[in-house]
C-alpha positions in Angstrom: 142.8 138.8 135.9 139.9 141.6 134.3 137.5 142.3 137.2 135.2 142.5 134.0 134.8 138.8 133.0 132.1 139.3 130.4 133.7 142.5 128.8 132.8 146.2 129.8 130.1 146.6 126.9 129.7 147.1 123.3 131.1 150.7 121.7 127.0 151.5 121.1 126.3 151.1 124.1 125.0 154.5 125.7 125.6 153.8 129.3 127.2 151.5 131.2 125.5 150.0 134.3 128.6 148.0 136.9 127.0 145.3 138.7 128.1 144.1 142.2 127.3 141.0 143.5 126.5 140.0 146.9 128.8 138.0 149.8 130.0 135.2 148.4 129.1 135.4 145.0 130.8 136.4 141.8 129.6 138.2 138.0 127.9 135.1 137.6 125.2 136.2 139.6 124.4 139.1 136.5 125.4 135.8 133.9 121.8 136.9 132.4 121.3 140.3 132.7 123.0 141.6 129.3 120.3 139.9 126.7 117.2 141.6 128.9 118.6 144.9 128.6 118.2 147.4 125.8 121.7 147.6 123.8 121.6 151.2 124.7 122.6 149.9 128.1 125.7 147.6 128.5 126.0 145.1 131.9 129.2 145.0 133.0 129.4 142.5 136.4 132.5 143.6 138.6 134.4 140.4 139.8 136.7 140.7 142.8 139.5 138.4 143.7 138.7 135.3 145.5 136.1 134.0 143.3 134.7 131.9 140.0 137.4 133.2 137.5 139.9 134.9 140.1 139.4 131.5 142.7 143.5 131.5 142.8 143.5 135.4 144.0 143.3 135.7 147.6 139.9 137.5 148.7 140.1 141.2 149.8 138.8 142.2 153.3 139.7 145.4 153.7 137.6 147.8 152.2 140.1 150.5 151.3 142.5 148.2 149.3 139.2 146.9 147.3 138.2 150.4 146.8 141.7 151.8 145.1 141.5 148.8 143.5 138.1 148.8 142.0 138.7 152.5 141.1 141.3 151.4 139.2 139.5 148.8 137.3 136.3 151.4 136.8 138.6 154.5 135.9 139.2 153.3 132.2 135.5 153.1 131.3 133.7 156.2 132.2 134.0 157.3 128.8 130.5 157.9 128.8 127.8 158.0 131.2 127.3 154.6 134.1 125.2 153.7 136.9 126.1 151.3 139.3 124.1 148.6 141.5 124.9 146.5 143.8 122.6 143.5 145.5 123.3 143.5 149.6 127.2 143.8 150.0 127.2 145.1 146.6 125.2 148.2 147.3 127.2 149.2 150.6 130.5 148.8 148.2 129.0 150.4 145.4 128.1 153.2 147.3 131.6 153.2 148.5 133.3 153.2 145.6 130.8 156.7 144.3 133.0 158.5 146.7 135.8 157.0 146.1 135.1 158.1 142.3 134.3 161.8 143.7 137.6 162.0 145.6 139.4 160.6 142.5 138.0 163.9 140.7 136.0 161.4 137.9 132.1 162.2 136.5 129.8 160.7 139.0 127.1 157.9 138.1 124.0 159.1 136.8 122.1 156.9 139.2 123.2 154.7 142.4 121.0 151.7 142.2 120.8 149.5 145.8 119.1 146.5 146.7 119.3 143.8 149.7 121.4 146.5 151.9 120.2 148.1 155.2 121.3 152.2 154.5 124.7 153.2 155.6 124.5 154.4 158.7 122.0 151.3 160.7 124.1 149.0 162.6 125.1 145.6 161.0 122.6 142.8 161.9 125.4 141.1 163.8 128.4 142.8 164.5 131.8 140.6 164.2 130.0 138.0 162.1 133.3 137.2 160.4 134.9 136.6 163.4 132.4 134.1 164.7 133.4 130.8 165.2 132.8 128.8 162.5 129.1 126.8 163.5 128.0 130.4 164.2 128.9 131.2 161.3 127.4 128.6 159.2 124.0 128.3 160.9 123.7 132.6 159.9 124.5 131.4 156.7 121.8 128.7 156.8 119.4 131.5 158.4 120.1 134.0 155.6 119.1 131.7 153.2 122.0 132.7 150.6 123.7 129.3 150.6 122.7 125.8 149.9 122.3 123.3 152.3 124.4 120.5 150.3 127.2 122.9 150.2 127.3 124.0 153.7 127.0 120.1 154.8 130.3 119.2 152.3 133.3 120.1 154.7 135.4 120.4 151.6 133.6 123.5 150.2 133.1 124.9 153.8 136.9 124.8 153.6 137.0 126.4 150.2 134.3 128.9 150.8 135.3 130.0 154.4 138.0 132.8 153.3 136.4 134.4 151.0 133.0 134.5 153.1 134.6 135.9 155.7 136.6 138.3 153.5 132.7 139.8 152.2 131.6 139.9 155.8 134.2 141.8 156.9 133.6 143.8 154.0 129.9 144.3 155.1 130.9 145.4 158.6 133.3 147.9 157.2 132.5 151.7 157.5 132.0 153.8 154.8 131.6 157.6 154.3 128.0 159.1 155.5 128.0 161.8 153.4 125.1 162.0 150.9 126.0 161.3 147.0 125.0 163.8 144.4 123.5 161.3 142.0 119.2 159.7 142.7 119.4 156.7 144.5 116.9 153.6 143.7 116.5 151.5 146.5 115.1 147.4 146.5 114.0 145.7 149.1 112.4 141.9 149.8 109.1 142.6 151.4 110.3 139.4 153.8 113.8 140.5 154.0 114.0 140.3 157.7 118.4 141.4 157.2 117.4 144.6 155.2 113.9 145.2 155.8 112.0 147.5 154.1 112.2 149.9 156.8 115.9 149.8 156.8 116.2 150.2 153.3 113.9 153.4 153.0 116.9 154.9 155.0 119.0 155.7 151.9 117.0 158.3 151.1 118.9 160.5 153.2 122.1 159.5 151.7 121.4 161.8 148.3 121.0 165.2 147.5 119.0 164.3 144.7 116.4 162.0 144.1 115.2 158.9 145.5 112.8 155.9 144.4 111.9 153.0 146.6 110.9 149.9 144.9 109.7 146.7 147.2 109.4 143.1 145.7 107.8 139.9 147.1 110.2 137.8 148.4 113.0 137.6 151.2 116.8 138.8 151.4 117.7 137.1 148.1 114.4 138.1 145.7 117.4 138.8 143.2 117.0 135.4 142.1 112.6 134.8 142.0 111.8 138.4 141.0 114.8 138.8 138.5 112.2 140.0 135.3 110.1 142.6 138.0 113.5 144.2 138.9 114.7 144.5 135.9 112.0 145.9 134.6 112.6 149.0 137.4 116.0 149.0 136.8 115.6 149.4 132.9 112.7 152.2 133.5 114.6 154.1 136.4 117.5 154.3 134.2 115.1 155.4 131.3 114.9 158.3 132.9 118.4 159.1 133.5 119.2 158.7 129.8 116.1 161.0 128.5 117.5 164.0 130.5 121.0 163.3 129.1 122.4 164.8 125.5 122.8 162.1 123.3 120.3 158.9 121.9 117.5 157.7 123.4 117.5 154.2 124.2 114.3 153.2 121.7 116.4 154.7 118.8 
């Protein structure tokens, strides 16, 4: 199954910006992001086994398996320039997967864009969540905030859900290299977000060698879904940026 569900962008498009979603989710979290974007820059939402379109795929939990795969998948399309973001799991595998690109001997993103996600190196905010037993695990669910309450009360999607939860938390948990990237990193963080605070998220500025933004939004861990518009808008201008300093059009053309 394409771990590009809604295409990898259009031929005009000037860059390509890989969205990854956080635990649990899938590209459908990003279902809207492609008509608030200038054409000049294409959304492509990754989507990993274990969910929405790939439901019949078992879920990957080790993060080395997930990252030759997702090089793999990326490989194919850095025929011109790309950023990546990722919301909470999403920017610790996104981060990833920039060395994994390094290693692989490919171009590097032309900006790292991370939201929701504590920097690299602080400790989880649990560690061996996914091995909890399961009303552990459920009421941190119900804490985060990520999951509705009629879905965590129907035993049948609990069921469902459980693997591929647990899959993403172990994901979370994994480590990763602590070595800074060469691209600017963006960071976003929920003001309220008591899982990545602020404070936590300021941390990845010392994981680049080149610039660094900070952007904070009202809201807690999941302001992805009341401040879509505001961090869009940072997203779009950050990126802005990135494109003027690169040969080629300019994104009003």
């Amino acid at each position: 199954m394409s771990w590009f569900p809604f295409g990898a962008g259009s031929a005009g498009a000037w860059l390509r910006l890989f969205c990854f979603p956080y635990a649990g989710s899938g590209a459908s979290v990003y279902l809207k992001w492609p008509g608030a974007f200038p054409q000049r820059i294409a959304i492509c939402p990754v989507q990993s086994p274990g969910r929405e379109n790939r439901w019949g795929e078992p879920p990957i939990d080790d993060i080395e398996r997930l990252l030759d795969r997702l090089a793999d998948a990326v490989l194919p399309h850095l025929d011109r320039p790309y950023a990546l973001f990722g919301y909470s799991l999403g920017a610790r595998l996104a981060f990833a997967l920039t060395h994994r690109l390094r290693q692989l001997g490919a171009p590097g993103p032309v900006r790292l864009i991370v939201a929701a996600n504590r920097d690299p190196a602080s400790p989880p905010l649990r560690a061996g969540l996914h091995r909890l037993p399961e009303p552990e695990f459920l009421a941190y669910l119900r804490e985060l905030g990520g999951t509705p309450d009629k879905v965590l009360e129907d035993r049948l999607l609990v069921e469902l859900l459980m693997p591929l939860l647990r899959a993403d938390f172990a994901l979370a948990e994994a480590a990763v290299p602590l070595d800074p990237v060469s691209c600017p990193i963006t960071a976003c963080s929920g003001r309220e977000d008591s899982a990545a605070p602020p404070e936590l998220v300021s941390g990845w500025s010392r994981f680049t060698s080149a610039d660094f933004v900070m952007h904070t939004f009202r809201g807690g861990h999941f302001f992805l879904r009341e401040q879509t518009a505001a961090l869009i808008d940072v997203v779009i201008r950050d990126l802005q940026r990135d494109l003027d300093r690169l040969p080629g059009p300019a994104l009003g053309e």
